[in-house]
N, C-alpha and C positions, 0 to 999 in steps of 0.2 A: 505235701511238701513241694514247693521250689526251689528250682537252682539254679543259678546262673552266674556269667563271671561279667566284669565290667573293668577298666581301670583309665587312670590318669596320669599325666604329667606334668611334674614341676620342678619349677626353675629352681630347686634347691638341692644342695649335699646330699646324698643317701642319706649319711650318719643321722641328720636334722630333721630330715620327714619322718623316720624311721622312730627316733628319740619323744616325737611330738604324736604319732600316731599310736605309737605302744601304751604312751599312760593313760588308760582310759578315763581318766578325771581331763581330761582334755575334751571330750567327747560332748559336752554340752555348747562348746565353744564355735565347733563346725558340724554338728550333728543336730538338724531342726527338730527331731525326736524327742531328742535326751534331752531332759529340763537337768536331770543331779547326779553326778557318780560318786558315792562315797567307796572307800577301801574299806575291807570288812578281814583281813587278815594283815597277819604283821609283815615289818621283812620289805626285798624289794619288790621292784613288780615282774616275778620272773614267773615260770610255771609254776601252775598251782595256786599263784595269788588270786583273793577272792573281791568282786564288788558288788556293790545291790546299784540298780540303774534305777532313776524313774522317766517315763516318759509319755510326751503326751503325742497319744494315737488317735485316728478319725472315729474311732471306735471308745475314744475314753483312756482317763491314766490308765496305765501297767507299770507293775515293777518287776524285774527282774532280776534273780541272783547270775551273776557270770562268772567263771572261769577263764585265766589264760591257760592255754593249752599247747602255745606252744612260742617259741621268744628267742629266736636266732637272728642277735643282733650282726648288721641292721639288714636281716635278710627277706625273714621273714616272722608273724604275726600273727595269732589265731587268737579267737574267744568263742567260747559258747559261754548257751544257756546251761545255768543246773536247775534251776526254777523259773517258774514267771509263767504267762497266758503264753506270750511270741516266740516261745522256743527259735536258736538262730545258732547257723555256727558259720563264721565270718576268718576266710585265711586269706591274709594280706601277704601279699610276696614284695620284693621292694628291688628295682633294679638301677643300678649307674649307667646311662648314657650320655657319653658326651658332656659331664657336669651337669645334670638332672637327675631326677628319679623320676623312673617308671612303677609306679604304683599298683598293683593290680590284684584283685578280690574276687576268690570264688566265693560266693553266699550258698549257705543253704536255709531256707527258713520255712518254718513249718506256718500254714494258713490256720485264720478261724474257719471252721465249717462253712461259714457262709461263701468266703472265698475261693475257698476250696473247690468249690462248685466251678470255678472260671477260672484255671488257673495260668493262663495265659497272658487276660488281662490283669491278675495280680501282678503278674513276674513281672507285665511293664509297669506296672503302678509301683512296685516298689525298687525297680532297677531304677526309674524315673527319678524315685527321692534318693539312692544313693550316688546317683552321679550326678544330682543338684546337691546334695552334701559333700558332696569328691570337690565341686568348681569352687563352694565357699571355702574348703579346707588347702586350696589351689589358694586362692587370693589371700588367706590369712599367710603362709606359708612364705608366698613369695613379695609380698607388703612388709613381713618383719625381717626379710632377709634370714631367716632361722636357717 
């Protein structure tokens, strides 16, 4: 496993980052991974609600079942895996500066074996693609004015 924290800032409301980053059917939008998030339980999207992800890795699709775990609007944000190869558990905290959000994400994610072996140069290989997923989710963010 890995872990690590990274985060971003954008020129928007809390409420609006927060609102855009918790429904993970959003996630294909600014997440280069994620090709489809369907909802797989009823209800809102508070804790407990369930999705199947698909996504396409260096290694080939994955799909995984996620959980929210936890949904304190617009504070903070959590999902794991309950299924799937990439096991992940992803807690976004959310902060108001100055009329911005500070966005910020501990990861933890479990490796294939093969990575597992380096796991240093994973943790940069995949902080890498979340804080090039962080800057597109910056520009969508602050382009719609949300």
């Amino acid at each position: 496993m890995i872990a690590f924290e990274t985060s971003t800032r954008i020129s928007c409301p809390i409420e609006d980052v927060f609102a855009y980053v918790s429904d993970p059917r959003n996630f294909p939008r600014w997440n280069s991974a994620v090709q489809a998030v369907r909802k797989t339980s009823a209800g809102e999207n508070g804790v407990g609600s369930t999705y199947v992800m698909d996504r396409a890795l260096p290694s080939g699709g994955a799909v995984n079942e996620l959980e929210i775990v936890a949904s304190e609007r617009p504070r903070e944000f959590a999902i794991r895996t309950t299924a799937g190869p990439t096991p992940f558990m992803y807690r976004y905290r959310f902060t108001a500066e100055n009329g911005e959000t500070v966005m910020q994400l501990e990861a933890e994610v479990e490796l294939p074996r093969a990575a597992a072996l380096l796991p240093q140069l994973a943790r940069r290989a995949v902080k890498k693609g979340v804080d090039d997923n962080f800057a597109t989710l910056k520009q969508i963010l602050e382009a719609t004015g949300r």
